[in-house]
MIVEX-99835 format. One record per residue: residue number from 1; x, z, y of N, C-alpha, C, O in turn. Coordinates in pm, whole numbers, plus 50000, padded with zeros to 5 digits. Example, Ala and Ser with C-alpha at 12.3 -4.5 7.8 and 13.67 -1.06 7.14 Angstrom:
// residues 2
+-----+-------+-------+-------+-------+-------+-------+-------+-------+-------+-------+-------+-------+
|   i |   n.x |   n.z |   n.y |  ca.x |  ca.z |  ca.y |   c.x |   c.z |   c.y |   o.x |   o.z |   o.y |
+-----+-------+-------+-------+-------+-------+-------+-------+-------+-------+-------+-------+-------+
|   1 | 51319 | 50780 | 49431 | 51230 | 50780 | 49550 | 51320 | 50780 | 49670 | 51424 | 50846 | 49668 |
|   2 | 51285 | 50708 | 49775 | 51367 | 50714 | 49894 | 51290 | 50787 | 50003 | 51341 | 50804 | 50114 |
+-----+-------+-------+-------+-------+-------+-------+-------+-------+-------+-------+-------+-------+
This chain:
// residues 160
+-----+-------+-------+-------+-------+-------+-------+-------+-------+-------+-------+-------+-------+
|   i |   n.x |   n.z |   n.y |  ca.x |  ca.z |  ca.y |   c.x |   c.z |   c.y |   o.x |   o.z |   o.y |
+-----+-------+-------+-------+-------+-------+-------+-------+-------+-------+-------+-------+-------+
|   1 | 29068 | 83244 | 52656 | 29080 | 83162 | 52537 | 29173 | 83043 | 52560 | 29270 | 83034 | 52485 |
|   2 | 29156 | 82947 | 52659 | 29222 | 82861 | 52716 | 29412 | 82893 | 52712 | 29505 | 82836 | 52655 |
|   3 | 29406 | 82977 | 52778 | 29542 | 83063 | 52804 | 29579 | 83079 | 52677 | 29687 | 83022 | 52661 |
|   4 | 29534 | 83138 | 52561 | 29561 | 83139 | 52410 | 29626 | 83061 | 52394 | 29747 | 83054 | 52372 |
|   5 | 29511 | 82959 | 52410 | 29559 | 82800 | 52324 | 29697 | 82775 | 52373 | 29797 | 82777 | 52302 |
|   6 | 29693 | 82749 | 52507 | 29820 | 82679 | 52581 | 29954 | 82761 | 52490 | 30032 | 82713 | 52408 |
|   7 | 29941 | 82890 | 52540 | 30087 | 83002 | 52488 | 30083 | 82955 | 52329 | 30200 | 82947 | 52292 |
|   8 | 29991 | 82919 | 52220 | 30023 | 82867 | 52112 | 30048 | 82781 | 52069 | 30093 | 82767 | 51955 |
|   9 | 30013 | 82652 | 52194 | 30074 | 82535 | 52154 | 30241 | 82517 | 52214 | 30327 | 82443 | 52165 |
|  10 | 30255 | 82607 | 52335 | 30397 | 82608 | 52373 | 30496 | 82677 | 52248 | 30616 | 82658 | 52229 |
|  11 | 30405 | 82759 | 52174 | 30531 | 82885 | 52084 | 30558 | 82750 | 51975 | 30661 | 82729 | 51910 |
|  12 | 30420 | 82658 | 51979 | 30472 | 82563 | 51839 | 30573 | 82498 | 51839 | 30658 | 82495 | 51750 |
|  13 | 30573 | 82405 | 51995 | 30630 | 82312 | 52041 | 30797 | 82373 | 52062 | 30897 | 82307 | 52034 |
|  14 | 30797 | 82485 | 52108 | 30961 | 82526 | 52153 | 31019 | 82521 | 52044 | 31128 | 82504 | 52099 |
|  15 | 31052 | 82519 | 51909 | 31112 | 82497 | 51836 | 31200 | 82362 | 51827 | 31322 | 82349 | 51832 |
|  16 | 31092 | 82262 | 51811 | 31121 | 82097 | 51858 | 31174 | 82051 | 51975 | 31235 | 81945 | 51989 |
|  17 | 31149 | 82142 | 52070 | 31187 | 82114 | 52221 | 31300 | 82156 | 52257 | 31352 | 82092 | 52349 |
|  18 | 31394 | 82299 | 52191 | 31491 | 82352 | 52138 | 31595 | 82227 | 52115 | 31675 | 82163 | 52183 |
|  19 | 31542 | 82230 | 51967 | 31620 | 82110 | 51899 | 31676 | 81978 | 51937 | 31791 | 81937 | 51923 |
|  20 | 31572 | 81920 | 51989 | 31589 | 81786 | 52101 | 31634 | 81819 | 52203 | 31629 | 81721 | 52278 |
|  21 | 31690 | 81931 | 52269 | 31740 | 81942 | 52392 | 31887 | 81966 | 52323 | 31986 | 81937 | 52391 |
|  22 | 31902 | 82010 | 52216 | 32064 | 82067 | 52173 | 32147 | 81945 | 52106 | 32269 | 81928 | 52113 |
|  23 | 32026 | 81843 | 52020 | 32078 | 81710 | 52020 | 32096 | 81615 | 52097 | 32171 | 81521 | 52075 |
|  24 | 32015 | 81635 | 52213 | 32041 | 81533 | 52323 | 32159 | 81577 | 52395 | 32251 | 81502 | 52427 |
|  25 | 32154 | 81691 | 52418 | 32292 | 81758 | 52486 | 32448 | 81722 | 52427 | 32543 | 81668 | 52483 |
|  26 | 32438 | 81753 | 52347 | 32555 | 81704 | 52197 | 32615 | 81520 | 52219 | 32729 | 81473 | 52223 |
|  27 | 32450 | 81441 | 52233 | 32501 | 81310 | 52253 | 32546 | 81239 | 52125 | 32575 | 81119 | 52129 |
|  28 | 32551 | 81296 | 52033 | 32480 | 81247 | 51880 | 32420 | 81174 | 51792 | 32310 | 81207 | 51749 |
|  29 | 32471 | 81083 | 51758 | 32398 | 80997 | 51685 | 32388 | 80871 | 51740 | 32434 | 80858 | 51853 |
|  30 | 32313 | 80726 | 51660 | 32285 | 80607 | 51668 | 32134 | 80568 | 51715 | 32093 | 80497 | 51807 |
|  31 | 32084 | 80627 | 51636 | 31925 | 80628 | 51684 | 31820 | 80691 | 51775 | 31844 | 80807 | 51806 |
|  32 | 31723 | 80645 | 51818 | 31649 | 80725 | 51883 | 31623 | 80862 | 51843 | 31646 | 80874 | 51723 |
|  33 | 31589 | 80956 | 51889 | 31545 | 81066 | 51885 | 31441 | 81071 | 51784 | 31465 | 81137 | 51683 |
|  34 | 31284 | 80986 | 51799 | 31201 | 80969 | 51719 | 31238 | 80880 | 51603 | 31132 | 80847 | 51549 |
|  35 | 31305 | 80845 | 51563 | 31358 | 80756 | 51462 | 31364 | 80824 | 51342 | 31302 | 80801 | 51238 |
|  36 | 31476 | 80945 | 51377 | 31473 | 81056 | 51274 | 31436 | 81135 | 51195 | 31493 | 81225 | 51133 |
|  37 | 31306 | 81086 | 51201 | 31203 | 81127 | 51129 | 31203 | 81068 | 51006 | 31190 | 81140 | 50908 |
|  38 | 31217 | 80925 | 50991 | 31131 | 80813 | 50891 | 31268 | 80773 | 50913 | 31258 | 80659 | 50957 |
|  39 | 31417 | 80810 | 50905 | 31570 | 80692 | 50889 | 31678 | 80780 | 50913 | 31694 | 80858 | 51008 |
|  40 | 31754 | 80756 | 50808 | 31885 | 80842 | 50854 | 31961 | 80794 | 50960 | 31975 | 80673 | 50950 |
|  41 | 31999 | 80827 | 51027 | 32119 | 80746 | 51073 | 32319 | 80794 | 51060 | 32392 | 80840 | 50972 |
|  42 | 32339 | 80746 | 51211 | 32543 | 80801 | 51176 | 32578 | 80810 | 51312 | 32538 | 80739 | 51405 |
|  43 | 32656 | 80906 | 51313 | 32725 | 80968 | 51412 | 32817 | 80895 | 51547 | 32859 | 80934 | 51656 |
|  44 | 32819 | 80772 | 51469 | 32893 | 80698 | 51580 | 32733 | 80606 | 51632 | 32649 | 80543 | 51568 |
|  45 | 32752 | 80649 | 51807 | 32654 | 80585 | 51901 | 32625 | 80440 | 51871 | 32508 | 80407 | 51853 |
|  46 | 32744 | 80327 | 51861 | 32732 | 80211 | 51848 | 32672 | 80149 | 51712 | 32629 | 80036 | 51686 |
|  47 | 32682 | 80245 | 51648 | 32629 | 80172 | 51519 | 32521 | 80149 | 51519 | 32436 | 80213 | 51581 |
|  48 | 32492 | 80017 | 51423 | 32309 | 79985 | 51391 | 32258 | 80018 | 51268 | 32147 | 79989 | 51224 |
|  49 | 32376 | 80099 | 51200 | 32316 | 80149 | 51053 | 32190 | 80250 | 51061 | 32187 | 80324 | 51159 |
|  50 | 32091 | 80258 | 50971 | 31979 | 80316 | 50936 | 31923 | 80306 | 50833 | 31896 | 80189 | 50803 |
|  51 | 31888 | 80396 | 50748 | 31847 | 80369 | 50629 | 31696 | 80452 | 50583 | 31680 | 80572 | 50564 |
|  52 | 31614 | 80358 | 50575 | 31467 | 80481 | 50516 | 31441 | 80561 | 50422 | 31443 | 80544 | 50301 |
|  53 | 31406 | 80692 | 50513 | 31415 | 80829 | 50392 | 31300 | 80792 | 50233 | 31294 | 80831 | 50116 |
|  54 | 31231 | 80703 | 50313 | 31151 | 80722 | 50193 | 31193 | 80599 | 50030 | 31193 | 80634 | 49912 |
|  55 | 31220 | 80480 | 50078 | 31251 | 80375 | 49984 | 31424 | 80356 | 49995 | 31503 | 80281 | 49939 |
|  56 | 31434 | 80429 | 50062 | 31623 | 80412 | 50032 | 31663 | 80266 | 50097 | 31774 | 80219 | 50070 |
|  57 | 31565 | 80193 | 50186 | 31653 | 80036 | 50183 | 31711 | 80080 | 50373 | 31663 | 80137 | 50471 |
|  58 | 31867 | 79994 | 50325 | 31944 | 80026 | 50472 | 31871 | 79916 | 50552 | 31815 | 79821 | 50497 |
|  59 | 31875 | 79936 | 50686 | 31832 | 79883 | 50794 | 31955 | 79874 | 50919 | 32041 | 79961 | 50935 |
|  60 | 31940 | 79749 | 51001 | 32032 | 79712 | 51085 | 31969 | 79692 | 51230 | 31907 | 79598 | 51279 |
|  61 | 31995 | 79777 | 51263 | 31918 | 79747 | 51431 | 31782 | 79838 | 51454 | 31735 | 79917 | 51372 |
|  62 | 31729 | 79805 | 51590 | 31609 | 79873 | 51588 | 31490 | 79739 | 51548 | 31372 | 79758 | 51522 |
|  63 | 31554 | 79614 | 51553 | 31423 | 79497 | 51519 | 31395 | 79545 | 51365 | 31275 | 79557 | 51339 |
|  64 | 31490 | 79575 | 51255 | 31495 | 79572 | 51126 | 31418 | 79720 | 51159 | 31328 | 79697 | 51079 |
|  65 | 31396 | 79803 | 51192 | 31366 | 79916 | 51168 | 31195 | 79897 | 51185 | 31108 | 79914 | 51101 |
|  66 | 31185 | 79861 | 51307 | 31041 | 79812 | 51352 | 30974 | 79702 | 51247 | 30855 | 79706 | 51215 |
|  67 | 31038 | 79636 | 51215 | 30960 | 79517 | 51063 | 30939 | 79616 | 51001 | 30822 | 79655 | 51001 |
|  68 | 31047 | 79700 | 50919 | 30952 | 79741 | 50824 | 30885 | 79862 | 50821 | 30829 | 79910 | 50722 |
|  69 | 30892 | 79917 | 50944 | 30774 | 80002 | 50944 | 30592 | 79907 | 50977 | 30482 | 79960 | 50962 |
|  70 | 30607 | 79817 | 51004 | 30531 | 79759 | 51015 | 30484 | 79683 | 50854 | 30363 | 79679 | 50830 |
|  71 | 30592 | 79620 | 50741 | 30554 | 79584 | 50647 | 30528 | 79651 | 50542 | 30466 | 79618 | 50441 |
|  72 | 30596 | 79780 | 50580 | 30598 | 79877 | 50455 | 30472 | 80010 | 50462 | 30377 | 80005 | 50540 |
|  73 | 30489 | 80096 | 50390 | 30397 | 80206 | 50388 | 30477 | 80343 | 50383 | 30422 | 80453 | 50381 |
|  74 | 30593 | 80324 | 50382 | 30717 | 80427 | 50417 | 30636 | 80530 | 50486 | 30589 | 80636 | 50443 |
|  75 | 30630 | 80463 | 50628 | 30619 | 80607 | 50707 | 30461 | 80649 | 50680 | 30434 | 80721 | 50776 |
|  76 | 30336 | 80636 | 50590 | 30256 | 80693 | 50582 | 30275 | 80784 | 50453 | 30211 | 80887 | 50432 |
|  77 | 30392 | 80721 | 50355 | 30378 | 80815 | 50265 | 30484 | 80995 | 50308 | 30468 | 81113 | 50277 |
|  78 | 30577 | 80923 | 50384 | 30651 | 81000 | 50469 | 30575 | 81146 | 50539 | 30567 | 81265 | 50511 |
|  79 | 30536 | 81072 | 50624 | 30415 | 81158 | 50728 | 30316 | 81269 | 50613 | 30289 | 81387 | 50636 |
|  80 | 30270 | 81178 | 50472 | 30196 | 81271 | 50390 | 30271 | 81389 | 50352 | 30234 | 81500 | 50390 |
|  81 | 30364 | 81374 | 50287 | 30444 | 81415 | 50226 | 30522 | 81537 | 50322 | 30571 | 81632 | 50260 |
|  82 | 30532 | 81534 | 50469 | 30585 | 81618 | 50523 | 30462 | 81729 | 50561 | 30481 | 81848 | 50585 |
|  83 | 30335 | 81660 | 50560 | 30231 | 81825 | 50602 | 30199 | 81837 | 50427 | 30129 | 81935 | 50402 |
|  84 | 30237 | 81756 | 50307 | 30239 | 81868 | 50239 | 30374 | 81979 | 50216 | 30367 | 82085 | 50155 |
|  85 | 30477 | 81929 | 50273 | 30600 | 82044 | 50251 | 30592 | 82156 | 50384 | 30660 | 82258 | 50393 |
|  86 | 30479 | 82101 | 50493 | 30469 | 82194 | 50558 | 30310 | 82258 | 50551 | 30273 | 82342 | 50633 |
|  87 | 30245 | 82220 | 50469 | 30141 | 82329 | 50394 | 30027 | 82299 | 50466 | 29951 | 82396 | 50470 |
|  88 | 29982 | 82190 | 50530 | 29858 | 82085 | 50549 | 29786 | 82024 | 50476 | 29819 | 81925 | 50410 |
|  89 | 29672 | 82080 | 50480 | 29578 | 81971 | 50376 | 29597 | 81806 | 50448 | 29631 | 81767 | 50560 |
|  90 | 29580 | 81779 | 50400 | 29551 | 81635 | 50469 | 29439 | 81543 | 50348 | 29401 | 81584 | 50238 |
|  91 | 29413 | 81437 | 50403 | 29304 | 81370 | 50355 | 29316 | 81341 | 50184 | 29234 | 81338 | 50092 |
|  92 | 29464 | 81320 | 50195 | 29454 | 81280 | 50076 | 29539 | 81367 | 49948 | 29583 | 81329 | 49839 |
|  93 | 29540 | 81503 | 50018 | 29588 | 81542 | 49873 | 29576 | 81711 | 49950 | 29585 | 81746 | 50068 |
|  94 | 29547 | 81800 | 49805 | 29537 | 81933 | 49850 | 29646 | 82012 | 49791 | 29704 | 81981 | 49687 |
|  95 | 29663 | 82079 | 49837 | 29793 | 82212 | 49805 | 29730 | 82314 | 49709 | 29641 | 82398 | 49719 |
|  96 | 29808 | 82274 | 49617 | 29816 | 82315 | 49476 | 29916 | 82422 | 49420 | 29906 | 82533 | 49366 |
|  97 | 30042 | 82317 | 49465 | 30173 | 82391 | 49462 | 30309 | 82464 | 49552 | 30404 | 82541 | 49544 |
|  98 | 30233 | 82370 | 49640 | 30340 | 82465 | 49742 | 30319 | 82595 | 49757 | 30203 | 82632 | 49740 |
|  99 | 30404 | 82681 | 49786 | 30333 | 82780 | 49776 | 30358 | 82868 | 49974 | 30271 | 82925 | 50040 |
| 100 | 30510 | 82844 | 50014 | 30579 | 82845 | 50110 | 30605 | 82747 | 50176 | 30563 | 82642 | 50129 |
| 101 | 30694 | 82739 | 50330 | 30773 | 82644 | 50369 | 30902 | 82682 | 50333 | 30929 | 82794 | 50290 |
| 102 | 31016 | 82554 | 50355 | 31151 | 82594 | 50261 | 31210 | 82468 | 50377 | 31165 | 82357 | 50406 |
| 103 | 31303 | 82528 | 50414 | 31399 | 82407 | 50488 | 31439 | 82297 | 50373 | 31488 | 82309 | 50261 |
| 104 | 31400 | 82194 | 50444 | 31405 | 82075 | 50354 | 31625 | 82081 | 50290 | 31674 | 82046 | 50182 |
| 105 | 31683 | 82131 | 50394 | 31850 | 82115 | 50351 | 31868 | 82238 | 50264 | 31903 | 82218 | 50148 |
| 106 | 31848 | 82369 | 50307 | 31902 | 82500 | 50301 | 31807 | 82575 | 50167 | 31854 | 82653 | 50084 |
| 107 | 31684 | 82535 | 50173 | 31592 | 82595 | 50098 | 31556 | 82716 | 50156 | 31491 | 82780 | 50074 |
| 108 | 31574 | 82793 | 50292 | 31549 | 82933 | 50317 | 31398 | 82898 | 50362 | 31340 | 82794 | 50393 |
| 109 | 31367 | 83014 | 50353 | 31171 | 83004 | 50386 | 31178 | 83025 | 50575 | 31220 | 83119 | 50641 |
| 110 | 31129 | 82915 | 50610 | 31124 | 82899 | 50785 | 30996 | 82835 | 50804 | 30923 | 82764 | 50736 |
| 111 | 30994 | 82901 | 50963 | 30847 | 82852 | 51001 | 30851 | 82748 | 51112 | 30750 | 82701 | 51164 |
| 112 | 31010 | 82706 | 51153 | 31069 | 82604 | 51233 | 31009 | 82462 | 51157 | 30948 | 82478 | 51051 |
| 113 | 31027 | 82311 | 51217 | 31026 | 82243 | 51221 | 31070 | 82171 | 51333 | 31080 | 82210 | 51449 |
| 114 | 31104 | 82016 | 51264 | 31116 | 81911 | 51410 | 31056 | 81831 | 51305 | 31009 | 81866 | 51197 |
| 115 | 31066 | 81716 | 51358 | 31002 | 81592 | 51330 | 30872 | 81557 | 51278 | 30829 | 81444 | 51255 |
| 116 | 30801 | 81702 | 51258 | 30738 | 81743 | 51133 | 30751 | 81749 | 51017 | 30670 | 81717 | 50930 |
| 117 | 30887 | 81805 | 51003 | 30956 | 81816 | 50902 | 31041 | 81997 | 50865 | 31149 | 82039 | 50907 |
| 118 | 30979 | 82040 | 50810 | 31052 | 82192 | 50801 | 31193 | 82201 | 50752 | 31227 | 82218 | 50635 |
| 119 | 31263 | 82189 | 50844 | 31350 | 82291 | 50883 | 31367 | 82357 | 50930 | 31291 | 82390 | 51021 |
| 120 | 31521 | 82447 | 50892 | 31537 | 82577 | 50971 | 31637 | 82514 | 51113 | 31684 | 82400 | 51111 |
| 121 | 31659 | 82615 | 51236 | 31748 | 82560 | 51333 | 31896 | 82566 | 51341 | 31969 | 82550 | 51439 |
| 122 | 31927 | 82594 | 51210 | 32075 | 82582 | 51174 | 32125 | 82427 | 51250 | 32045 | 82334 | 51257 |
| 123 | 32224 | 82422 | 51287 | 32264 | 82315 | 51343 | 32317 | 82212 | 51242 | 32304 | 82090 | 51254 |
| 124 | 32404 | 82300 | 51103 | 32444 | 82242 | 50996 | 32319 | 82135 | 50924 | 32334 | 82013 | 50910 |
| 125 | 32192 | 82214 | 50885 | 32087 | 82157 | 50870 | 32050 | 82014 | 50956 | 32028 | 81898 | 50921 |
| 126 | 32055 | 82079 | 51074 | 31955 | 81932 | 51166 | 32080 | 81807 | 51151 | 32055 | 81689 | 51125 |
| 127 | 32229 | 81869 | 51176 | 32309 | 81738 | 51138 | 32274 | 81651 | 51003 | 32229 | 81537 | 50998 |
| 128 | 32305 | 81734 | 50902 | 32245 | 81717 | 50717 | 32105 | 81600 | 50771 | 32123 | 81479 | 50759 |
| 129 | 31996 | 81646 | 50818 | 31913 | 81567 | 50807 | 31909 | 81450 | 50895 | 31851 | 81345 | 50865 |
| 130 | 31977 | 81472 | 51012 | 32019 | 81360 | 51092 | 32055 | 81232 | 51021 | 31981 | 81134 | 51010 |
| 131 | 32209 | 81248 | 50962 | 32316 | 81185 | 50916 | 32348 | 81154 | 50815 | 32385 | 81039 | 50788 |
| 132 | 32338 | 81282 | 50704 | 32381 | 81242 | 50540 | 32256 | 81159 | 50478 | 32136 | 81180 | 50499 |
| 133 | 32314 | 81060 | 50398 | 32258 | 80952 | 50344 | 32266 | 80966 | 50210 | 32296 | 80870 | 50139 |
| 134 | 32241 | 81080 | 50163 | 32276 | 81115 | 50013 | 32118 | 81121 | 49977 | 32035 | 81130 | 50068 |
| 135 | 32076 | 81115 | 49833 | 31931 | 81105 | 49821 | 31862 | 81246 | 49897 | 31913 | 81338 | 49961 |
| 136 | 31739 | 81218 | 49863 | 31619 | 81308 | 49972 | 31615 | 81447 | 49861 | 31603 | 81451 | 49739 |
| 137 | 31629 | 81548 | 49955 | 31591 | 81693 | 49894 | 31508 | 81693 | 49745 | 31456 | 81598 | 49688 |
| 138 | 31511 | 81755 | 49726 | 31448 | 81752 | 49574 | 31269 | 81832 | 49595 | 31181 | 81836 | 49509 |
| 139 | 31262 | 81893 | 49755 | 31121 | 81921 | 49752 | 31053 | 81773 | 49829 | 30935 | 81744 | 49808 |
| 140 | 31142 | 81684 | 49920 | 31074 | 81585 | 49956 | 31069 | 81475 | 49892 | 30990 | 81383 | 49912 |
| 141 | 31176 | 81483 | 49792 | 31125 | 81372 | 49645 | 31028 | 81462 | 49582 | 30939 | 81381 | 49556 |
| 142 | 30998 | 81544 | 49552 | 30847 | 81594 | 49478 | 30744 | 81563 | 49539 | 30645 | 81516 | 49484 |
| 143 | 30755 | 81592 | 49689 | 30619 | 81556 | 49784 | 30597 | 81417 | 49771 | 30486 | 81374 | 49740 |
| 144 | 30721 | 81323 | 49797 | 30689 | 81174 | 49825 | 30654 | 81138 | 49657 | 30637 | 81018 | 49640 |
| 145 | 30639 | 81231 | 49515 | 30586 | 81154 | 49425 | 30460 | 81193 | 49440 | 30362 | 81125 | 49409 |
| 146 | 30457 | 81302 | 49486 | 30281 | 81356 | 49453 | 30189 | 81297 | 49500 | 30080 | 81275 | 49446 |
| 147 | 30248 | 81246 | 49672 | 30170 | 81138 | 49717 | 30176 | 80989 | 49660 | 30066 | 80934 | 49669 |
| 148 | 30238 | 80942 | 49626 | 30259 | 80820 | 49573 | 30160 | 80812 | 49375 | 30102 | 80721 | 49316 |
| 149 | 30179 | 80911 | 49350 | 30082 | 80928 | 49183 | 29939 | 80932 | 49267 | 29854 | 80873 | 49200 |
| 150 | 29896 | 80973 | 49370 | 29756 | 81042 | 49419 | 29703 | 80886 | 49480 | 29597 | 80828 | 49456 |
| 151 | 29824 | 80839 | 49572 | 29769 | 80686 | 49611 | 29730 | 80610 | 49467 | 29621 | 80554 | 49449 |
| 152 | 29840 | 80617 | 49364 | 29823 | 80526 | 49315 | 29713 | 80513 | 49202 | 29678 | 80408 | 49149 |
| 153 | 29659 | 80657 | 49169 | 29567 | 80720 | 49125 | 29368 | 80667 | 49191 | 29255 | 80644 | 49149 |
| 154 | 29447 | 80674 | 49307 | 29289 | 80633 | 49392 | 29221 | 80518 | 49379 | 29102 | 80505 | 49353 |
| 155 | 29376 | 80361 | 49416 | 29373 | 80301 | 49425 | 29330 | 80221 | 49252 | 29261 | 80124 | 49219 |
| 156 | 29420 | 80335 | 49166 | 29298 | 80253 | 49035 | 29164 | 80254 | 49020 | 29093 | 80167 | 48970 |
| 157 | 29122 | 80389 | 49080 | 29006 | 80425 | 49077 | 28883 | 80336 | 49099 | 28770 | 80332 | 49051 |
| 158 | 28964 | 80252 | 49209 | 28878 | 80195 | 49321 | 28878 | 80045 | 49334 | 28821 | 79960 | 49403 |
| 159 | 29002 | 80056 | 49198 | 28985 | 79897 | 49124 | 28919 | 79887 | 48996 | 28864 | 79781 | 48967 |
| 160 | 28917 | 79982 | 48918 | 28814 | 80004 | 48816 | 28708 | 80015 | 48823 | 28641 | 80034 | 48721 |
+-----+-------+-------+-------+-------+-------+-------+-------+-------+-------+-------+-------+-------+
C-alpha cells in the first residue's frame, strides 16, 4: 500500500518537476519560480515588473509583491479558484459546473498541471502563463467570480 502511495505521489509530482526543471534550465524569467503562480512576470532577468493574476495591480520588486500578498486576499481567492478549475471541492464552494480540466491557455482537456494550475506541457502555454500580461483566461475569470459571489454571498449571510 505504502509503495502505491509513494509511485502516486511521484506520477503527480513529475509533471511539475518536468516543468521546473525545463524552466530553470531555459533561465527564464524575473521571478521566482513560486511566484508564478499568484504574478505574471517578463522575460528579461533584471526586471522588477510583476503584476497579480488575480486584481490586475502591477507590482515592483519582491518587497511590493510580499505586502500585498500579505494585505490582500488575491492569493486565497487565487488558490480557490485554481482547485475549482482543477475539479476540487474545497471548503468553500462545490462543483457544479466544471465539468473537465482545460489548459488554462490552449483550452485542450489535460491532466498536467504546475502551480496548481492546469495546464497542458506545451512550452508555448507555460511561456503564455509565465509572461503575457493580457487579462486572465476566460475559465479563470469565471472561477475567480464564482469564488468571489460565494465569499461575498457568505459574508452577507453572516452579517445579516
Amino acid at each position: 500500500m505504502e509503495r502505491e502511495l509513494a509511485k502516486k505521489k511521484d506520477w503527480i509530482q513529475l509533471p511539475c518537476q518536468q516543468v521546473k526543471k525545463k524552466v530553470t534550465a531555459q533561465g527564464k524569467g524575473n521571478l521566482l519560480y513560486a511566484d508564478y503562480r499568484f504574478f505574471t512576470g517578463t522575460k528579461l532577468p533584471a526586471s522588477q515588473f510583476s503584476r497579480c493574476r488575480a486584481c490586475r495591480t502591477m507590482l515592483l520588486g519582491h518587497v511590493q509583491r510580499a505586502d500585498h500578498i500579505a494585505t490582500c486576499k488575491c492569493t486565497l481567492w487565487l488558490s480557490e479558484s485554481y482547485k475549482v478549475l482543477n475539479l476540487q471541492p474545497t471548503a468553500l464552494l462545490r462543483l457544479e459546473q466544471i465539468s473537465k480540466r482545460e489548459c488554462l491557455i490552449c483550452g485542450t482537456e489535460t491532466s498536467e498541471g504546475v502551480w496548481g494550475v492546469p495546464l497542458c506541457d506545451k512550452a508555448e502555454c507555460i511561456d503564455s502563463w509565465m509572461f503575457d500580461d493580457d487579462m486572465p483566461s476566460a475559465n479563470l475569470t469565471a472561477a475567480l467570480t464564482k469564488v468571489y459571489d460565494i465569499l461575498r454571498t457568505t459574508l452577507e449571510k453572516s452579517i445579516s
